[in-house]
N, C-alpha and C positions, 0 to 999 in steps of 0.2 A: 233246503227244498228237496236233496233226496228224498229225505224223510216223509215228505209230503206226496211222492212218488209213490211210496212205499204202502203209506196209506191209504193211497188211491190202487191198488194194485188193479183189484177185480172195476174200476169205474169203466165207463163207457172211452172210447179212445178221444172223444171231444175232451173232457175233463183231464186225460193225461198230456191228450196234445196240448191243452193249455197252458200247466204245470211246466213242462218239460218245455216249450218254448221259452218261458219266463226265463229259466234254470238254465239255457243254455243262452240268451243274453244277458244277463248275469256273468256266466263264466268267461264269457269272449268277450268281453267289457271289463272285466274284473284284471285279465291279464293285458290287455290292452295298457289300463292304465297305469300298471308297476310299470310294464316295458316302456311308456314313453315318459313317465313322473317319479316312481322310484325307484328302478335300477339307475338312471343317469343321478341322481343322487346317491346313491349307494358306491359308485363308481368313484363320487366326488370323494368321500365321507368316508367309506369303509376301508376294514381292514384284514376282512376277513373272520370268521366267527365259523363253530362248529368243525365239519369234516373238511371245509374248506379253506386254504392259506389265503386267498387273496380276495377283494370284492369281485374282479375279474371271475374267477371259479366259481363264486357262488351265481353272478348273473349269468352266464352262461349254461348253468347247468339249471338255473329259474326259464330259461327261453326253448330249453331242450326240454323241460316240464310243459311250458302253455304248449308247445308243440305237440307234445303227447295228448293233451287233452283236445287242442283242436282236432286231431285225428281220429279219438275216440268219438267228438261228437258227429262229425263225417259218417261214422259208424252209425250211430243210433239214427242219424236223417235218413240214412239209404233205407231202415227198414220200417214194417210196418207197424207203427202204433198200436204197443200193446198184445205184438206179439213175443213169445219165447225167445227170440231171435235179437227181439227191439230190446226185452229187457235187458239179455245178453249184454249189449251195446253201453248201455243207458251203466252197468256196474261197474263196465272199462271205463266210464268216465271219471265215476265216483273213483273208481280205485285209483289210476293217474292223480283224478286232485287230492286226493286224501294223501300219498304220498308226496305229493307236491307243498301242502301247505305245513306237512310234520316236518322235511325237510327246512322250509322258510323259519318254520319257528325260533329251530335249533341255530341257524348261519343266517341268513339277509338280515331277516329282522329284529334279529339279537343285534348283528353287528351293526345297524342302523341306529337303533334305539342307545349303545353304547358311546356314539358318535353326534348325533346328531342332539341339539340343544332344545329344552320344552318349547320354547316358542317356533321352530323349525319345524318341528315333528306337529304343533297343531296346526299351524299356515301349511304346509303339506299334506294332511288330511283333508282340512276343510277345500285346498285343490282336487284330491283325490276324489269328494262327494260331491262335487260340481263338477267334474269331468265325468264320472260315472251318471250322473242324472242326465248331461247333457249326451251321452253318447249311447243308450238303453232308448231312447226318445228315436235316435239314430238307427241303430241296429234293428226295430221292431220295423221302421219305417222303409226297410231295404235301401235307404240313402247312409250314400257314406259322408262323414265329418269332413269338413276343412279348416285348414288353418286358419283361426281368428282373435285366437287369446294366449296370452301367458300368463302361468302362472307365478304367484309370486318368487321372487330370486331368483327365477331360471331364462334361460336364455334359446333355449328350444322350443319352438312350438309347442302348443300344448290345442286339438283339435277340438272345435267346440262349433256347436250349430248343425245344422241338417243342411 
């Protein structure tokens, strides 16, 4: 969706505040759901992969990323839509995620995928695209999720409903 940002550079601020609303739940939805579905599996599972020795190190340093990016998008709210200023904002995001998810590539999700068994990693995802559909539904709607589902194998909540 940067890209579609991007596209849009010169549109009217209604068409980017659309965009860029989407794209930012998306991404606070997106981290939302490692942090509560697979980091604590990766914790279980992992052993470390990449620059990182332990699952420990890598999720820690995954929460110290969604951190960066939530703070970047803090940034691009405070300003105005499609000004200089707003784009500014709107590149620290991209830049934070972008090295966020090269990061993941290399460590979490290496070391996940080397760990974890095909049927685990699909029941896992298909948790992943039901808690992201149901919490996107949430986040547009300025209500926050409660606990009401788990997912499969896991024994921590997993937030679903408005």
């Amino acid at each position: 969706m940067f890209a579609t940002l991007d596209d849009l550079h010169e549109s009217e601020a209604d068409a980017l505040s659309a965009v860029w609303g989407r794209l930012r739940v998306f991404l606070e939805v997106y981290a939302e759901a490692e942090e509560r579905l697979f980091y604590p599996e990766l914790l279980r599972l992992g052993t470390g992969a990449g620059s990182k020795d332990s699952p420990e190190a890598e999720t820690d340093d995954a929460i110290h990323d969604h951190n960066e990016i939530r703070d970047a998008i803090g940034l691009v709210d405070a300003e105005e839509v499609g000004t200089g200023s707003w784009w500014k904002a709107v590149a620290k995001v991209r830049e934070a995620n972008s090295d966020h998810m090269g990061e993941e590539e290399r460590e979490s999700l290496a070391d996940f995928r080397c760990h974890a068994d095909l049927d685990l990693r699909h029941s896992f995802g298909l948790s992943f695209v039901v808690f992201e559909a149901q919490h996107a539904r949430c986040e547009r709607s300025g209500h926050r999720p409660v606990p009401v589902h788990r997912a499969p194998g896991r024994s921590s909540d997993v937030r679903s409903g408005c």
